[in-house]
CHARMM internal coordinates of N, CA and C (Angstrom, degrees):
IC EDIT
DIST 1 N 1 CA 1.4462
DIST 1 CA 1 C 1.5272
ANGL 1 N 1 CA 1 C 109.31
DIST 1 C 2 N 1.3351
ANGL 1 CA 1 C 2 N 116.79
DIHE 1 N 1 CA 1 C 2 N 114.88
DIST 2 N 2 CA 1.7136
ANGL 1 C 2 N 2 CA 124.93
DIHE 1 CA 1 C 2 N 2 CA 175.86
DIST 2 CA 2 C 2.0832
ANGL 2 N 2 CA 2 C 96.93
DIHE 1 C 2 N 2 CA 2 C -49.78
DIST 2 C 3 N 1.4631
ANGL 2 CA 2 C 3 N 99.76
DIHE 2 N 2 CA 2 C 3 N 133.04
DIST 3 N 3 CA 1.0824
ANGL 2 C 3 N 3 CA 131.34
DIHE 2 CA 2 C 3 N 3 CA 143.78
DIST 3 CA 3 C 2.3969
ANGL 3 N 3 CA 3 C 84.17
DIHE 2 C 3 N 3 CA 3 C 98.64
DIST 3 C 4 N 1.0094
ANGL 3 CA 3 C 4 N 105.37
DIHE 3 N 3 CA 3 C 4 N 12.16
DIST 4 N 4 CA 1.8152
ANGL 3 C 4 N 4 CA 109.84
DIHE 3 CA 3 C 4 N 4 CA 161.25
DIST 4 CA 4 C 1.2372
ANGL 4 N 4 CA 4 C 107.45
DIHE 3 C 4 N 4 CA 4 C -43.62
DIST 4 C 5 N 1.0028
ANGL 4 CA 4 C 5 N 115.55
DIHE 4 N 4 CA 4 C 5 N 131.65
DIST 5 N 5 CA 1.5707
ANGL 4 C 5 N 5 CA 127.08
DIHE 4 CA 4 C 5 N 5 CA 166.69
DIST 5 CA 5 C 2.1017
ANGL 5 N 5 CA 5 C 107.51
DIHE 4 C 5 N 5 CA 5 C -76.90
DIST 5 C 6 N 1.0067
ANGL 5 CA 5 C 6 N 110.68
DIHE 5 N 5 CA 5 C 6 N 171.36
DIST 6 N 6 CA 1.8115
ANGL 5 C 6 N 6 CA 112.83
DIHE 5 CA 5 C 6 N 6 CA -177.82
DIST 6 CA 6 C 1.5179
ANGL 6 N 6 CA 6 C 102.33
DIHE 5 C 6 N 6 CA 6 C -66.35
DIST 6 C 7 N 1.3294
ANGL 6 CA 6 C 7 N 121.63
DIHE 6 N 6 CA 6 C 7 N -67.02
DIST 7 N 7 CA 1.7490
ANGL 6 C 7 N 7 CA 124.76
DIHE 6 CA 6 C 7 N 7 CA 178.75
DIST 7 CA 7 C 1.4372
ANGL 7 N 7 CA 7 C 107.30
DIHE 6 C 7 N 7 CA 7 C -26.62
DIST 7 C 8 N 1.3379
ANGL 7 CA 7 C 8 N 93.88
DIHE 7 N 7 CA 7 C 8 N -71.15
DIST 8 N 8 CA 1.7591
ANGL 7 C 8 N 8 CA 114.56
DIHE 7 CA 7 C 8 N 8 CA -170.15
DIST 8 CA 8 C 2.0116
ANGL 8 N 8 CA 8 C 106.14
DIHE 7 C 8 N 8 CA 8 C -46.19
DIST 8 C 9 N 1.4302
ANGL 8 CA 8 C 9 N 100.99
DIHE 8 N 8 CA 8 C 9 N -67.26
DIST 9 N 9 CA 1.3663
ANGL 8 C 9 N 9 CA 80.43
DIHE 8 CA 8 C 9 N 9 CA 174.74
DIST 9 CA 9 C 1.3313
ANGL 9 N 9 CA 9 C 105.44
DIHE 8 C 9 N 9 CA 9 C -85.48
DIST 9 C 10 N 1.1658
ANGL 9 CA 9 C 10 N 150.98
DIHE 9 N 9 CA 9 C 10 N 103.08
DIST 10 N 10 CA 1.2426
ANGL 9 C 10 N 10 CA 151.86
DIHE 9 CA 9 C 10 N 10 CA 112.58
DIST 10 CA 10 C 1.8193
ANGL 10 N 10 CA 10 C 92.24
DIHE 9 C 10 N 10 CA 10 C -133.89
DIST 10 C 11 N 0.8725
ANGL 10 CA 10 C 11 N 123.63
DIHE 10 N 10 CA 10 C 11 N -0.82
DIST 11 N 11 CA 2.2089
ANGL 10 C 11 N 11 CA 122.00
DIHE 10 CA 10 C 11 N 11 CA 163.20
DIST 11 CA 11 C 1.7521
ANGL 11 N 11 CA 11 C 91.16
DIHE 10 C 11 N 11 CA 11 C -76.40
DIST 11 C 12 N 1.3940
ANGL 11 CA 11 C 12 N 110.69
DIHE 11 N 11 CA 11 C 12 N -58.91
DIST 12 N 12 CA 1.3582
ANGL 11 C 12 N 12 CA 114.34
DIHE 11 CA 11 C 12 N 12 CA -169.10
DIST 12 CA 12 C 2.0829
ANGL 12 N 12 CA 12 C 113.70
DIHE 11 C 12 N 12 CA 12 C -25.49
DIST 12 C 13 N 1.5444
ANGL 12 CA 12 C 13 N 93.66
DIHE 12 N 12 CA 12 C 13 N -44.16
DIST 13 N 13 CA 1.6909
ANGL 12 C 13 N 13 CA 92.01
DIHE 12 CA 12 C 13 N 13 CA 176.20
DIST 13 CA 13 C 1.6641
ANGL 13 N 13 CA 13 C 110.83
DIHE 12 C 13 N 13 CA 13 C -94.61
DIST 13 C 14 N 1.4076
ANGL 13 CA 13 C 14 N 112.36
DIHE 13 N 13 CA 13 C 14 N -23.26
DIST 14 N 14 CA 1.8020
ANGL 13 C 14 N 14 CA 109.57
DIHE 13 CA 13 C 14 N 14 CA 158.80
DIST 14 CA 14 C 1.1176
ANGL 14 N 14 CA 14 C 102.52
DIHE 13 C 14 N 14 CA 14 C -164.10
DIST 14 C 15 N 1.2899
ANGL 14 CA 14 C 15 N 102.77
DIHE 14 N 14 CA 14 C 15 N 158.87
DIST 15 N 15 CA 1.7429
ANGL 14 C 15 N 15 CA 116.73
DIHE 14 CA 14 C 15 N 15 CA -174.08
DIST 15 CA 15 C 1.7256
ANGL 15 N 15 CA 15 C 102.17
DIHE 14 C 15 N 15 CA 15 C -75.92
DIST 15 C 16 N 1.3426
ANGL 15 CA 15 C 16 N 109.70
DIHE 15 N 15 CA 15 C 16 N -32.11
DIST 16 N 16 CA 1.7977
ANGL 15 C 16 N 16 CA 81.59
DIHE 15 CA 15 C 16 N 16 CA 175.69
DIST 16 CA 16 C 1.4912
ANGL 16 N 16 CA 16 C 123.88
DIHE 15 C 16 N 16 CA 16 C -87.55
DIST 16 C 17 N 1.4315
ANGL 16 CA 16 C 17 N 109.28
DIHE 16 N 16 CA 16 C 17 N 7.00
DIST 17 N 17 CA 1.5883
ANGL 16 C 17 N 17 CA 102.01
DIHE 16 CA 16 C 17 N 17 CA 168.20
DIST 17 CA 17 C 1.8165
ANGL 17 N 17 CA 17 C 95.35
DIHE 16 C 17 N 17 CA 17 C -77.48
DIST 17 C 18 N 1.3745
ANGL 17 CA 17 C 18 N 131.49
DIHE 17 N 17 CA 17 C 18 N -36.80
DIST 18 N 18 CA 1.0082
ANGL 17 C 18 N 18 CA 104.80
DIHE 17 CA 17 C 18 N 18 CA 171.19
DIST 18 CA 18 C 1.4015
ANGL 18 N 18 CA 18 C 131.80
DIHE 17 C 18 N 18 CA 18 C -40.92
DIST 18 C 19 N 1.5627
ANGL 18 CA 18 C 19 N 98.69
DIHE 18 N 18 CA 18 C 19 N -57.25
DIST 19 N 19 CA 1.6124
ANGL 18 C 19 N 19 CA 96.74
DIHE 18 CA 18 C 19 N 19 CA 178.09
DIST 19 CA 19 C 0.9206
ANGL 19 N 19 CA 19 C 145.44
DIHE 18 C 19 N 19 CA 19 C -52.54
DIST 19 C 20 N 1.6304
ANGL 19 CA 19 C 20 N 96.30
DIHE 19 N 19 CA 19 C 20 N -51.63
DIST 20 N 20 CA 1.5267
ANGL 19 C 20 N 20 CA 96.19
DIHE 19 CA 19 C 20 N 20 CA 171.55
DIST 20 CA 20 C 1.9860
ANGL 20 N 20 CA 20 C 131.68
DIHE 19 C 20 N 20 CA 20 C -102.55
DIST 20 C 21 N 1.5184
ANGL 20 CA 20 C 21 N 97.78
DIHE 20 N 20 CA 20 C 21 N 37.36
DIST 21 N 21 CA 1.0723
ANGL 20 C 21 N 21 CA 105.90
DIHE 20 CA 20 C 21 N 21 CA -176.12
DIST 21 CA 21 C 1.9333
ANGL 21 N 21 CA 21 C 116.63
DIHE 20 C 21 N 21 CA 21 C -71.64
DIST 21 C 22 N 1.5981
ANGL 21 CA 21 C 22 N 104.12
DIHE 21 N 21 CA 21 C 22 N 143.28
DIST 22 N 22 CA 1.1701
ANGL 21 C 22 N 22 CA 120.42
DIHE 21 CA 21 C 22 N 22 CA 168.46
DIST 22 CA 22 C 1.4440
ANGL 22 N 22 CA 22 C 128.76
DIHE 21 C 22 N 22 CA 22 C -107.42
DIST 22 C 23 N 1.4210
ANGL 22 CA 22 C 23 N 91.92
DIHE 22 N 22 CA 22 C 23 N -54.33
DIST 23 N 23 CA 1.9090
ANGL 22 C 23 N 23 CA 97.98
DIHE 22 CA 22 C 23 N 23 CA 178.13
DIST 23 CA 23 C 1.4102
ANGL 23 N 23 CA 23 C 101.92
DIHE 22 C 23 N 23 CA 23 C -131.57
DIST 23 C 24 N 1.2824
ANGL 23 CA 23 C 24 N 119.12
DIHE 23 N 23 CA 23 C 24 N -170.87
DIST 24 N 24 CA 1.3899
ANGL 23 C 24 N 24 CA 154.78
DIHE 23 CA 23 C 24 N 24 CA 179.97
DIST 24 CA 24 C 1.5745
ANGL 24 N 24 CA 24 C 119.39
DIHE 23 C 24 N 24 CA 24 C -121.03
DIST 24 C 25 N 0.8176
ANGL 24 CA 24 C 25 N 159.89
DIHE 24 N 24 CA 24 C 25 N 115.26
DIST 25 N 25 CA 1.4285
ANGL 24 C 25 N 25 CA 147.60
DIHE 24 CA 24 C 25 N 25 CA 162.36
DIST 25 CA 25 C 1.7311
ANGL 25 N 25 CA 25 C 106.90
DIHE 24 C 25 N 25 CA 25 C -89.45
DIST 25 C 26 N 0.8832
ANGL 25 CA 25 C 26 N 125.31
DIHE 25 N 25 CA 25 C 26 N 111.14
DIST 26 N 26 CA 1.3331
ANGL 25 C 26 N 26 CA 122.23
DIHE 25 CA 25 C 26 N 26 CA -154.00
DIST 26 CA 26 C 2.0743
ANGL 26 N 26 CA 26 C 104.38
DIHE 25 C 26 N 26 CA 26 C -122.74
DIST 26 C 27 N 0.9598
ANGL 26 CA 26 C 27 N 133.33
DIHE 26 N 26 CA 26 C 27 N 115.73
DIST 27 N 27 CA 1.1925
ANGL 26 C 27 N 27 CA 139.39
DIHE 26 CA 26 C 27 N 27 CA 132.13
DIST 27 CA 27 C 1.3978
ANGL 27 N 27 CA 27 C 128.28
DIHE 26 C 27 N 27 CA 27 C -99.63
DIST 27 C 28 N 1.5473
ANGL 27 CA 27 C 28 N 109.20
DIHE 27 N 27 CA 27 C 28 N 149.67
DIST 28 N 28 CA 1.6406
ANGL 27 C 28 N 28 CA 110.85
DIHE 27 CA 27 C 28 N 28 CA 170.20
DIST 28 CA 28 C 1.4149
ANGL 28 N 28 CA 28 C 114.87
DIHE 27 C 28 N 28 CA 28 C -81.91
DIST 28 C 29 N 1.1886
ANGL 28 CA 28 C 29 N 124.30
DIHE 28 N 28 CA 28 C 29 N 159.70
DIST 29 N 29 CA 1.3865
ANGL 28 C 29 N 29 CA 133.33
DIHE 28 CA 28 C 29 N 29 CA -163.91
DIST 29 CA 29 C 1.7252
ANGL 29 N 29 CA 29 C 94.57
DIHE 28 C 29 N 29 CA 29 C -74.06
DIST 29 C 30 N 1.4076
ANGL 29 CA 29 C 30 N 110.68
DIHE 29 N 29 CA 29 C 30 N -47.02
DIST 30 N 30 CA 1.7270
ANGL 29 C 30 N 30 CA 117.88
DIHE 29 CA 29 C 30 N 30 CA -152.13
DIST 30 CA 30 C 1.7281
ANGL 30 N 30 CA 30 C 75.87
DIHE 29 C 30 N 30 CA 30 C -69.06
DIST 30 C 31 N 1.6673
ANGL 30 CA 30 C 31 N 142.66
DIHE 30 N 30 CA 30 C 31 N -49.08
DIST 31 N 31 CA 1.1786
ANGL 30 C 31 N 31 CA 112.01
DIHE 30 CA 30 C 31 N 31 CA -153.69
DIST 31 CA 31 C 1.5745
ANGL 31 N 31 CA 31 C 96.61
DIHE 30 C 31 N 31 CA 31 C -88.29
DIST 31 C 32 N 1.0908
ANGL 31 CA 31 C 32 N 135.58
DIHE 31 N 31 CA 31 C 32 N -2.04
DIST 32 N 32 CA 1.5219
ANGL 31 C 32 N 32 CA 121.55
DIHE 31 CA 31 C 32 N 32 CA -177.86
DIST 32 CA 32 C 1.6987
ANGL 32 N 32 CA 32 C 112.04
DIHE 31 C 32 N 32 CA 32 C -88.02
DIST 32 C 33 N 1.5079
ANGL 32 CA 32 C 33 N 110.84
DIHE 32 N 32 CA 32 C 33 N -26.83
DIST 33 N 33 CA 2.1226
ANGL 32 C 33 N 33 CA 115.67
DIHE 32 CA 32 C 33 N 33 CA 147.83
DIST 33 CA 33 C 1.2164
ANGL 33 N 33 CA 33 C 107.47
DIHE 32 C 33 N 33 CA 33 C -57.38
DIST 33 C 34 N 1.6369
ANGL 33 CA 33 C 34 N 133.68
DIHE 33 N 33 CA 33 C 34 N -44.15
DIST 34 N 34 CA 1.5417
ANGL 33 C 34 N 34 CA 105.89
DIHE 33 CA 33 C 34 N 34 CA -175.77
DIST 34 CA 34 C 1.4217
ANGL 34 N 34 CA 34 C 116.20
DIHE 33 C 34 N 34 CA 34 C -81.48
DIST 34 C 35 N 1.1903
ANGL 34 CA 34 C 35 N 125.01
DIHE 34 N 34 CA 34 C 35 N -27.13
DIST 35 N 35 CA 1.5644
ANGL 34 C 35 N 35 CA 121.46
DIHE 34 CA 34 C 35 N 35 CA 169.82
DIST 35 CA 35 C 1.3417
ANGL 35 N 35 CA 35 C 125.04
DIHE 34 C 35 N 35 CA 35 C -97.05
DIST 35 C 36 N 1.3247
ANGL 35 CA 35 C 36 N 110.17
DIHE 35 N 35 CA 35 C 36 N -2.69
DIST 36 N 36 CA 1.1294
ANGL 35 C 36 N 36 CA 100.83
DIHE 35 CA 35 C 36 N 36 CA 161.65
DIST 36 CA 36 C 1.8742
ANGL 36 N 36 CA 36 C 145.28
DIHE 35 C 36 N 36 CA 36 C 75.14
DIST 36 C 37 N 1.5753
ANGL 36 CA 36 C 37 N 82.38
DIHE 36 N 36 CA 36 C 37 N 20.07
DIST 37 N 37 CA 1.5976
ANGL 36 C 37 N 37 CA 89.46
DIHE 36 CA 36 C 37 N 37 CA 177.26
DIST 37 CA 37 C 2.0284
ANGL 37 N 37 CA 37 C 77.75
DIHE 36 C 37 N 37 CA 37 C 160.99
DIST 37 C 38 N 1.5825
ANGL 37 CA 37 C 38 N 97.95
DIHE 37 N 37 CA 37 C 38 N 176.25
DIST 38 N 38 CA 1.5882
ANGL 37 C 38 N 38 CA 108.53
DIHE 37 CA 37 C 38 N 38 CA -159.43
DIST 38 CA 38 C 1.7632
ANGL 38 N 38 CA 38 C 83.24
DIHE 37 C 38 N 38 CA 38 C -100.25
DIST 38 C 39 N 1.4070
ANGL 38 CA 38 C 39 N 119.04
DIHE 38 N 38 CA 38 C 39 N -31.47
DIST 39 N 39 CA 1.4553
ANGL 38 C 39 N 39 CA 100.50
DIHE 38 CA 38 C 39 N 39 CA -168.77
DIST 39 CA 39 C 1.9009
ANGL 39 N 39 CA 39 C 107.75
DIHE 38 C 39 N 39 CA 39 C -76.00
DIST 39 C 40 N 0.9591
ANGL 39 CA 39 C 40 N 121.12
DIHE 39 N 39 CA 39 C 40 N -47.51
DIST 40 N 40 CA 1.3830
ANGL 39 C 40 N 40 CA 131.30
DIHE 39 CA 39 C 40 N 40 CA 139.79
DIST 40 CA 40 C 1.3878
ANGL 40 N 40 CA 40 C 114.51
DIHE 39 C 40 N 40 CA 40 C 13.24
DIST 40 C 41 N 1.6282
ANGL 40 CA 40 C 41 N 108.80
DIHE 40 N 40 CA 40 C 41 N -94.26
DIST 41 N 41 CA 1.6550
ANGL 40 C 41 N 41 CA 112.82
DIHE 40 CA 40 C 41 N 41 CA 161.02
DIST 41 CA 41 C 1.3438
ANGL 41 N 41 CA 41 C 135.84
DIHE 40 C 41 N 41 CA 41 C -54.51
DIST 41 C 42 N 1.4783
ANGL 41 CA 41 C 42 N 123.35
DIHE 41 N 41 CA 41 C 42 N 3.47
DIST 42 N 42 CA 1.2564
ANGL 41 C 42 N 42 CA 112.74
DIHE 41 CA 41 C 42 N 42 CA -154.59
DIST 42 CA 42 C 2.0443
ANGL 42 N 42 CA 42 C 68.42
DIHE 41 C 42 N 42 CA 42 C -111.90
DIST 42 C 43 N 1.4184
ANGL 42 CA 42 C 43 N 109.05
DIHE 42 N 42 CA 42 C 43 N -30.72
DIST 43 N 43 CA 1.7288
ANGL 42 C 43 N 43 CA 106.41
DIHE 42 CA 42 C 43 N 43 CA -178.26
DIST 43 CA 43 C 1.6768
ANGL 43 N 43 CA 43 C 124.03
DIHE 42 C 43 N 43 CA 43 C -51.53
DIST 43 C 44 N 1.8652
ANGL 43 CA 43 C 44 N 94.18
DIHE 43 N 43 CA 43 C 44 N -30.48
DIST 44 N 44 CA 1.3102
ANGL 43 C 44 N 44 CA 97.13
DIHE 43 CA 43 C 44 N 44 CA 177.47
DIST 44 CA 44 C 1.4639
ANGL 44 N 44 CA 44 C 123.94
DIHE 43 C 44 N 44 CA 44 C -127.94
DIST 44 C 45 N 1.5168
ANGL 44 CA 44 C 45 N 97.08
DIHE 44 N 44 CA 44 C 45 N 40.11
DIST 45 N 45 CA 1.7687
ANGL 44 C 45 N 45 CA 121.13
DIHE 44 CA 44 C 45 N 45 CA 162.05
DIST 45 CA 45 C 1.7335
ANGL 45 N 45 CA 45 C 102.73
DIHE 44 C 45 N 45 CA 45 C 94.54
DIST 45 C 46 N 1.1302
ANGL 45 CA 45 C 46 N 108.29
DIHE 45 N 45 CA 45 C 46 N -13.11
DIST 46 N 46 CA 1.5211
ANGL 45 C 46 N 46 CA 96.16
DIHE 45 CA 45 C 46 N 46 CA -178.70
DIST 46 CA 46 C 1.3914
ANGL 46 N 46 CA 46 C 140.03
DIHE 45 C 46 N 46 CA 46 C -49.45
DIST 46 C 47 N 0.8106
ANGL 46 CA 46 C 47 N 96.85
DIHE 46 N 46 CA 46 C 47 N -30.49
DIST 47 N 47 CA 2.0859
ANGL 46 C 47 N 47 CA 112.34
DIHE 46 CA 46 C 47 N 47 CA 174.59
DIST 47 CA 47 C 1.7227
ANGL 47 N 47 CA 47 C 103.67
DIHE 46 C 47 N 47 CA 47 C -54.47
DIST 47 C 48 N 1.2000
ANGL 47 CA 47 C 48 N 133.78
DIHE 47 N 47 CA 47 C 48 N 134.26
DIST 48 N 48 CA 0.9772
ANGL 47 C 48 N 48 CA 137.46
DIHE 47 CA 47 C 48 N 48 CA 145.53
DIST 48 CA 48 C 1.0783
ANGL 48 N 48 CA 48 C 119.87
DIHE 47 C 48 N 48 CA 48 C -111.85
DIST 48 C 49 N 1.6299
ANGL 48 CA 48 C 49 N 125.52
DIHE 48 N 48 CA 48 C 49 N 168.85
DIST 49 N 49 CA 1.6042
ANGL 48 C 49 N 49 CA 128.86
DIHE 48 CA 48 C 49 N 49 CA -159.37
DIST 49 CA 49 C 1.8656
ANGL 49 N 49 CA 49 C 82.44
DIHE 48 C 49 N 49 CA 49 C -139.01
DIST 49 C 50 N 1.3439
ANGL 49 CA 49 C 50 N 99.94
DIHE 49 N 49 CA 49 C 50 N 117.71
DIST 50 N 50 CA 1.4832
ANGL 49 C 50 N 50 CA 111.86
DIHE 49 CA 49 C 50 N 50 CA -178.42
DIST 50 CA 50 C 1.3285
ANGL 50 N 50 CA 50 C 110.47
DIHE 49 C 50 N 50 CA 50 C -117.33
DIST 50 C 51 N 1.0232
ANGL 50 CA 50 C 51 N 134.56
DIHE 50 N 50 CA 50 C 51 N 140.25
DIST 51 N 51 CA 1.6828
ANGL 50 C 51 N 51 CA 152.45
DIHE 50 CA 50 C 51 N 51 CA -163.42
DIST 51 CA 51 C 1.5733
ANGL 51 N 51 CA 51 C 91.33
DIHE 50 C 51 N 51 CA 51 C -98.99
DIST 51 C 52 N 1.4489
ANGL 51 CA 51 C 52 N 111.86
DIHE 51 N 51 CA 51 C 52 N 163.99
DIST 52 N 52 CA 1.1630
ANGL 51 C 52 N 52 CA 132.32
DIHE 51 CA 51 C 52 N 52 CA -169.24
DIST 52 CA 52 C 2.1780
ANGL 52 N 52 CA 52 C 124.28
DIHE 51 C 52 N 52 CA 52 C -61.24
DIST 52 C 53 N 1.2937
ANGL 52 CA 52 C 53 N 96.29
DIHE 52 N 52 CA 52 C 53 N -20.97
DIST 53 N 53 CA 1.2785
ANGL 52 C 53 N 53 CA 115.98
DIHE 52 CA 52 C 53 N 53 CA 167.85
DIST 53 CA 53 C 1.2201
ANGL 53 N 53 CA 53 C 141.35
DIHE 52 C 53 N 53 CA 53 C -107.00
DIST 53 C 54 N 1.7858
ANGL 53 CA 53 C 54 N 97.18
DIHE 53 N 53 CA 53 C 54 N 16.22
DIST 54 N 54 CA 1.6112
ANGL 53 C 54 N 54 CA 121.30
DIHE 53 CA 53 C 54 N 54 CA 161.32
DIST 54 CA 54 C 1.5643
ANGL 54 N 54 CA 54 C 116.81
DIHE 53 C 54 N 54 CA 54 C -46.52
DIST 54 C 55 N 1.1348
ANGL 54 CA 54 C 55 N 126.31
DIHE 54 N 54 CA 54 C 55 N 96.37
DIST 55 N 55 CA 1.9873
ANGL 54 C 55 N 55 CA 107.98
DIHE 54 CA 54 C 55 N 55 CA 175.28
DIST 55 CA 55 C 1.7650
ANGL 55 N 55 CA 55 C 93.35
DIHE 54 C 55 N 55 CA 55 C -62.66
DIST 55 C 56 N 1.5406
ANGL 55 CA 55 C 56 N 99.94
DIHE 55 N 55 CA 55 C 56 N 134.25
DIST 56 N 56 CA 1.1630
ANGL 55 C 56 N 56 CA 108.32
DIHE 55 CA 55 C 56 N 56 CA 170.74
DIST 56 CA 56 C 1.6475
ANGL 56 N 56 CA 56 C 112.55
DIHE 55 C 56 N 56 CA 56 C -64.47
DIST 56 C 57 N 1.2317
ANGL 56 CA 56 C 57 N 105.54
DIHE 56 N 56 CA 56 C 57 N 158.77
DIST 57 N 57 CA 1.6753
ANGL 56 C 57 N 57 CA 99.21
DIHE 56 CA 56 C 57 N 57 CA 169.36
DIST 57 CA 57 C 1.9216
ANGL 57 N 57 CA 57 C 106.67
DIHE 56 C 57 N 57 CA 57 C -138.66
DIST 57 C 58 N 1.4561
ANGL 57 CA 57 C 58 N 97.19
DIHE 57 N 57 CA 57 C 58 N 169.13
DIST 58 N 58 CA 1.4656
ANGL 57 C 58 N 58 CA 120.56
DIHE 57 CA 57 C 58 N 58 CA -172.00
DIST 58 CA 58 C 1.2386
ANGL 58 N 58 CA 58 C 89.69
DIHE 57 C 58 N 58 CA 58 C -44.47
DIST 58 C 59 N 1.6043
ANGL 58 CA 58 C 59 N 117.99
DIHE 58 N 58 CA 58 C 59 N 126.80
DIST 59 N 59 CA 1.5609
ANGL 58 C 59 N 59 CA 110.42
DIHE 58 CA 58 C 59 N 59 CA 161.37
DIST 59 CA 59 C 1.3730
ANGL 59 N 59 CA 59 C 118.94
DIHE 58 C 59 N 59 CA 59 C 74.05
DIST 59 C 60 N 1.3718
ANGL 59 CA 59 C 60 N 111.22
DIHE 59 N 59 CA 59 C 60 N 14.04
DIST 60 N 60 CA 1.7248
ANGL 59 C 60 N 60 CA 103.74
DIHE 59 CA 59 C 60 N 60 CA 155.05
DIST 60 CA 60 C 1.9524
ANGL 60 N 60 CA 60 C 117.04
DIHE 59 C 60 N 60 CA 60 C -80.40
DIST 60 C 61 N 1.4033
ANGL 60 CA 60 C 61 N 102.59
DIHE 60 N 60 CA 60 C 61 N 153.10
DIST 61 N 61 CA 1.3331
ANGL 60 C 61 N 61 CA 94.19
DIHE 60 CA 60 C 61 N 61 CA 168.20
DIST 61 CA 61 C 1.5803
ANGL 61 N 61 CA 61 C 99.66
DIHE 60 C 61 N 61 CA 61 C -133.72
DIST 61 C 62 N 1.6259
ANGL 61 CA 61 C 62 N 93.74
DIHE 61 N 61 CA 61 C 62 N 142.50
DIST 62 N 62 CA 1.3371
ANGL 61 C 62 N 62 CA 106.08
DIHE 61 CA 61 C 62 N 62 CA -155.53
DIST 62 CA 62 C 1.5973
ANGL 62 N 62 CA 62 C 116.34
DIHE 61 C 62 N 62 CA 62 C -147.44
DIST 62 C 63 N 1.6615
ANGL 62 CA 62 C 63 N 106.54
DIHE 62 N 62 CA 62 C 63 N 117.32
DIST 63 N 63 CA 1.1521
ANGL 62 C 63 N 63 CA 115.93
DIHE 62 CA 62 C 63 N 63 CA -177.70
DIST 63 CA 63 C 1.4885
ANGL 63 N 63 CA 63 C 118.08
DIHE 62 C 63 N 63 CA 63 C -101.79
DIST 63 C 64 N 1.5592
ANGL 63 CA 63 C 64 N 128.80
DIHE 63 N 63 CA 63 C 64 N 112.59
DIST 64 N 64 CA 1.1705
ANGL 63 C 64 N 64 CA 116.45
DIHE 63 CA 63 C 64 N 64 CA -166.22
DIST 64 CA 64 C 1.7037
ANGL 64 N 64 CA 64 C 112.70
DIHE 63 C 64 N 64 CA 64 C -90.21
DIST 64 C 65 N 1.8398
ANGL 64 CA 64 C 65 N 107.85
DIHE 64 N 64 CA 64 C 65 N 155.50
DIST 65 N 65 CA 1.2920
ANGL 64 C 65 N 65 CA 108.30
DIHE 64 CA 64 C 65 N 65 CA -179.68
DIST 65 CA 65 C 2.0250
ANGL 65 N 65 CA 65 C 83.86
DIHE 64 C 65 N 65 CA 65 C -103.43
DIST 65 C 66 N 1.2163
ANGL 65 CA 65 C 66 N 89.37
DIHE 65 N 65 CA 65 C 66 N 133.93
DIST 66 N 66 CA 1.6901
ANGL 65 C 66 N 66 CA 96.30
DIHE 65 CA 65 C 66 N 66 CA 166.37
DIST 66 CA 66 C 1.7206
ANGL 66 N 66 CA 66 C 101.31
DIHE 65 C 66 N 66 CA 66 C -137.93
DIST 66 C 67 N 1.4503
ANGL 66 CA 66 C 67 N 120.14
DIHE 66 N 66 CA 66 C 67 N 168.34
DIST 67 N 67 CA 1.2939
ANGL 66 C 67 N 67 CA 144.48
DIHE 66 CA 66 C 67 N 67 CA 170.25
DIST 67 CA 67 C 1.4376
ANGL 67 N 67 CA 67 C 115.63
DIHE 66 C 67 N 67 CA 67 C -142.10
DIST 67 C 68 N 1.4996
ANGL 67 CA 67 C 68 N 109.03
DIHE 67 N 67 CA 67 C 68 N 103.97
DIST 68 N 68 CA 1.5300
ANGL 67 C 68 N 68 CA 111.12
DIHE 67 CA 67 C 68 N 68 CA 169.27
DIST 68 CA 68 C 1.4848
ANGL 68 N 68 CA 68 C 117.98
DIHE 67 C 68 N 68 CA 68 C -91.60
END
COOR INIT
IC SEED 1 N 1 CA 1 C
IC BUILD
């Protein structure tokens, strides 16, 4: 859903990543085509770590850290 906060969509695939969410690991799609793999971007700073009140955007890819 446009304008989701990080928590919210990461409940969207289960309710306890809502709960017990901490971070985001966040890359954009356009920089994960130019480098070409996730270890890649994380070599040339791309990864960001987003807190729970990140608005997601078009083309993030996003692995959540949760604790239930």
């Amino acid at each position: 859903k446009i304008g989701s906060t990080a928590d919210k969509a990461a409940g969207v695939i289960h309710t306890d990543f809502e709960k017990g969410f901490i971070k985001a690991e966040t890359i954009r799609f356009a920089d994960y085509v130019k480098y070409g793999s996730e270890s890649a971007c994380k070599d040339a700073g791309k990864i960001r770590f987003e807190g729970r009140d990140y608005i997601v955007q078009d083309g993030d890819i996003m692995h959540f850290r949760f604790n239930v």
